[in-house]
N, C-alpha and C positions, 0 to 999 in steps of 0.2 A: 675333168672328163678325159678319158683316154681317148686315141685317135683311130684313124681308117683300120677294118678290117675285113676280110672275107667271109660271108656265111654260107656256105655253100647250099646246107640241110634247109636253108629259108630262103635261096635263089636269091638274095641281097646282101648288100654291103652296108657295113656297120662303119657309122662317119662318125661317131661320137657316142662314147658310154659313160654312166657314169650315176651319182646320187643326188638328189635333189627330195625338195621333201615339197610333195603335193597337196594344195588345198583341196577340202573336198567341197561336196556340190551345195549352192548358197543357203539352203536352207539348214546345214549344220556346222556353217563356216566360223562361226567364235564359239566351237565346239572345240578345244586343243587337243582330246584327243581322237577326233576325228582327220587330222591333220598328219600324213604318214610318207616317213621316209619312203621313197621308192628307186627301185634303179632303171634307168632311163635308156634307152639306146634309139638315135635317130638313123633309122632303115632308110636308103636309097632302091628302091625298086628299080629305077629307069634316070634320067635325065631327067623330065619332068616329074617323079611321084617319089616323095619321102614321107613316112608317117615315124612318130616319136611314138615308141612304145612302153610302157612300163610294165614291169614285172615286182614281186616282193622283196625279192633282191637276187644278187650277180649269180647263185645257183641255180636259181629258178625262172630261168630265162626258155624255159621249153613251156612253159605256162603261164601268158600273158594276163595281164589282170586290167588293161586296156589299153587304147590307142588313142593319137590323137594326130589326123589326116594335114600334111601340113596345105594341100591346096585348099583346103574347107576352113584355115583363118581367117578372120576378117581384120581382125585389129593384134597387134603383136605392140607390146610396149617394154621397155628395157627403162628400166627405173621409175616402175609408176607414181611417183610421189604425186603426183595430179588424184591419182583413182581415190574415191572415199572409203575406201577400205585400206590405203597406204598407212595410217596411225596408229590400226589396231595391229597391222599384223607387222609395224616396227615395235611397236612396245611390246609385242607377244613372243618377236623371235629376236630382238634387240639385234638387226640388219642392218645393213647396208644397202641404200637404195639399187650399189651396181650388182648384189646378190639376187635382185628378184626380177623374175620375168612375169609378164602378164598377158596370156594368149585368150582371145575368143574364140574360139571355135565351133561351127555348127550354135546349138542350142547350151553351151556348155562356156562356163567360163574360169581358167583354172590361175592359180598363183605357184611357179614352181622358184624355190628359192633356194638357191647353193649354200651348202654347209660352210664351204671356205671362204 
């Protein structure tokens, strides 16, 4: 992921951009193609408020395709080999544990995993 930037047209600053490829919501989750590169940029509002936004990719960043609020996480995991869903989606994306992230957020719970 590329580093800090100013976005002046969205009054935030961009701390991190970059590709990851998001699960989607559990009822189509060992669906693979339901599972969709997206480009990712985590916004700084203020001191307190950062939301991770995604878009379809780095041109199409004037039309969000959704958010995810980073004060609304409950659980944040980096290397979820614990989670019972760590099996299917090592033998599905043949990863590396330090490639995936595991956020709960709100009512939503997502698997974002780096290409490199």
């Amino acid at each position: 992921m590329s580093s800090i930037q100013k976005n002046p047209a969205m009054g935030m600053e961009e701390i991190r951009t970059g590709y990851l490829i998001k699960s989607p919501p559990s009822n189509k989750f060992k669906s693979l193609r339901s599972w969709k590169r997206r480009f990712f940029v985590l916004l700084k509002r203020n001191e307190k408020e950062h939301t991770l936004t995604y878009f379809r990719n780095a041109n199409d960043r004037d039309k969000p395709l959704g958010s995810i609020e980073i004060s609304q996480i409950s659980v944040l995991f980096c290397s979820p080999q614990s989670h019972r869903k760590w099996r299917w989606i090592q033998k599905t994306f043949k990863c590396s544990p330090d490639s995936v992230l595991f956020i709960q957020a709100a009512d939503r719970q997502y698997f974002l995993i780096d290409e490199n």
